[in-house]
C-alpha positions in Angstrom: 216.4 125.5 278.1 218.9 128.3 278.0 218.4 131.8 276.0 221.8 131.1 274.6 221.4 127.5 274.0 218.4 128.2 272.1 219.8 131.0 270.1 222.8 128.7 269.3 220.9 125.9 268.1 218.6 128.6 265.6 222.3 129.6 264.1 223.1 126.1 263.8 219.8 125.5 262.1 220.1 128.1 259.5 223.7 127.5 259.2 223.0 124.1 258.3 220.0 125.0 256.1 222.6 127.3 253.9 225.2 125.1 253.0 222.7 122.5 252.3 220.3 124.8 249.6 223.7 126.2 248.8 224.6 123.0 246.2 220.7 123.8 244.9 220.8 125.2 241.1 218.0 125.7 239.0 218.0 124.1 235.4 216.4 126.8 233.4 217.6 125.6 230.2 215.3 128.0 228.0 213.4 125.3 226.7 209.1 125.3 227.1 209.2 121.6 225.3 206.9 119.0 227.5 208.0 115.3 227.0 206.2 113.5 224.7 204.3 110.3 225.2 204.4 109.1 221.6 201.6 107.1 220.0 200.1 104.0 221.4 200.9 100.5 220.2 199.9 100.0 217.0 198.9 96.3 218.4 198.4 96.3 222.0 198.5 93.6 224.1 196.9 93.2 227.4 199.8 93.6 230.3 197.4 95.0 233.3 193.9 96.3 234.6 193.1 99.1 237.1 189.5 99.1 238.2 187.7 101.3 240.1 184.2 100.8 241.8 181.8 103.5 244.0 180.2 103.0 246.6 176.7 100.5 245.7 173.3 102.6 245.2 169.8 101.8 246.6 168.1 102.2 243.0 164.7 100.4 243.7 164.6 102.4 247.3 164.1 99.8 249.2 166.8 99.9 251.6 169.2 97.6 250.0 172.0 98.6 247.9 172.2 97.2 244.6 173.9 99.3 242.0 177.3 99.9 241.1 179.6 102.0 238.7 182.6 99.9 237.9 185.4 101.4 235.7 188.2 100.0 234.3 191.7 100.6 232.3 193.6 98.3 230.5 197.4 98.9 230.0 199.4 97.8 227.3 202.7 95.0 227.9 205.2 97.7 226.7 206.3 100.6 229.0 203.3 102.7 227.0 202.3 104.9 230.0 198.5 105.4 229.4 195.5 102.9 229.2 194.6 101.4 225.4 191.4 100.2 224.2 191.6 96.3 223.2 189.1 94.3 221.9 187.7 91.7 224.4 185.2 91.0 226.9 184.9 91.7 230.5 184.1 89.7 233.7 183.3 90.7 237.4 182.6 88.9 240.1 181.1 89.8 243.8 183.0 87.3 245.9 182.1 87.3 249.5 184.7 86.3 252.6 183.8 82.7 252.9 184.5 82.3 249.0 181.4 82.3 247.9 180.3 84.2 244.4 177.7 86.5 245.4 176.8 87.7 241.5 178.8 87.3 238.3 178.6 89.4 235.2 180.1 88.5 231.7 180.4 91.9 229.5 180.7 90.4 226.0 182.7 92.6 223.2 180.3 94.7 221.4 178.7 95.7 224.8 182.0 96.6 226.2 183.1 98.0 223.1 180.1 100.3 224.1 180.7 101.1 227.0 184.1 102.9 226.4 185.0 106.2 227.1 188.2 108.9 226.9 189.5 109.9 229.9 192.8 111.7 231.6 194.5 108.3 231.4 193.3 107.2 228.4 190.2 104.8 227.0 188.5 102.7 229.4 185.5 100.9 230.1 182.5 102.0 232.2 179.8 99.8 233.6 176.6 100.1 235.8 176.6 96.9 237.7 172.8 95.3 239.1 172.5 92.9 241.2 169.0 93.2 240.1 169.6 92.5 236.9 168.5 89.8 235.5 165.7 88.6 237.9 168.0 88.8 240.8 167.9 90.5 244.3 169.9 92.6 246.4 167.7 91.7 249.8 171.3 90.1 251.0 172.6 89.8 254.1 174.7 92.4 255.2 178.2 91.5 254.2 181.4 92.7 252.7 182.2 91.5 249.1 185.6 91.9 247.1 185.0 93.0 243.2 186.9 90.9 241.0 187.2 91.9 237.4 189.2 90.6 234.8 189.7 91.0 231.0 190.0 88.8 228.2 191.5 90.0 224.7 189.6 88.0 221.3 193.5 86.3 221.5 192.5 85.3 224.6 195.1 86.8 226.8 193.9 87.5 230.1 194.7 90.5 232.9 193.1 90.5 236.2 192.6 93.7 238.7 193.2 94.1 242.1 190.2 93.7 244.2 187.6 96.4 245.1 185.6 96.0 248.3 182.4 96.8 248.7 179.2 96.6 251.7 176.5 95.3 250.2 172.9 94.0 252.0 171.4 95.5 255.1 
């Protein structure tokens, strides 16, 4: 290309560039105030569930993982923005890709209820998932399994997560 097509495509540029950060103002209103969340229902009902899992552990060391940290929010059915702590029991389920339930786990109340924490986005739920618990093994197959948890409130309204997958077996 050209010198001079060069330098008149860099004056088109910048050209362009002003007139375009030329409609750009700054909103500098004076005011520090941070928006406010507000308080959290004072009755919250389950509308959703994130969950997040890590990557499965090898806790007896014998070359098969078996241990997982799941951890899970619950959000409330208004526009609230963080998680909320509700009363209720937890399920997960290790569901491998011909269907087939690989482990299950039922977290009744009090245990979940013990098992809460306070985090950035509010309370949630921690759990350390075995599939050794329980008199079972982890010397699996090698195979990829989706983590399916779900909660129930004491009302019985229910709220199921997206999926997690995980490797699990050897």
């Amino acid at each position: 290309m050209k010198p001079e097509l060069i330098n008149a495509a860099a004056r088109g540029v910048v050209a362009a560039a002003i007139l375009l950060l030329g409609g750009c103002v700054a909103d500098n209103s004076g005011s520090n105030s941070k928006p406010t969340i507000g308080p959290p229902p004072s009755e919250p009902r389950p509308g959703g569930l994130f969950m997040a899992t890590n990557l499965p552990d090898d806790s007896d060391g014998n070359g098969y993982p078996d241990t997982f940290v799941v951890t899970v929010y619950i959000f409330d059915q208004s526009p609230y923005p963080r998680s909320v702590a509700i009363a209720g029991s937890f399920e997960f389920r290790l569901v491998n890709t011909s269907g087939e339930v690989v482990r299950a786990w039922r977290i009744p109340p009090e245990t979940a209820r013990r098992a809460q924490i306070s985090a950035a986005p509010g309370p949630g739920y921690t759990f350390r998932m075995s599939l050794l618990e329980d008199g079972g093994t982890d010397r699996l197959p090698k195979q990829s399994v989706d983590v399916i948890g779900a909660f129930t409130s004491m009302e019985g309204q229910r709220v199921q997560a997206k999926p997690n997958t995980l490797s699990i077996g050897r």
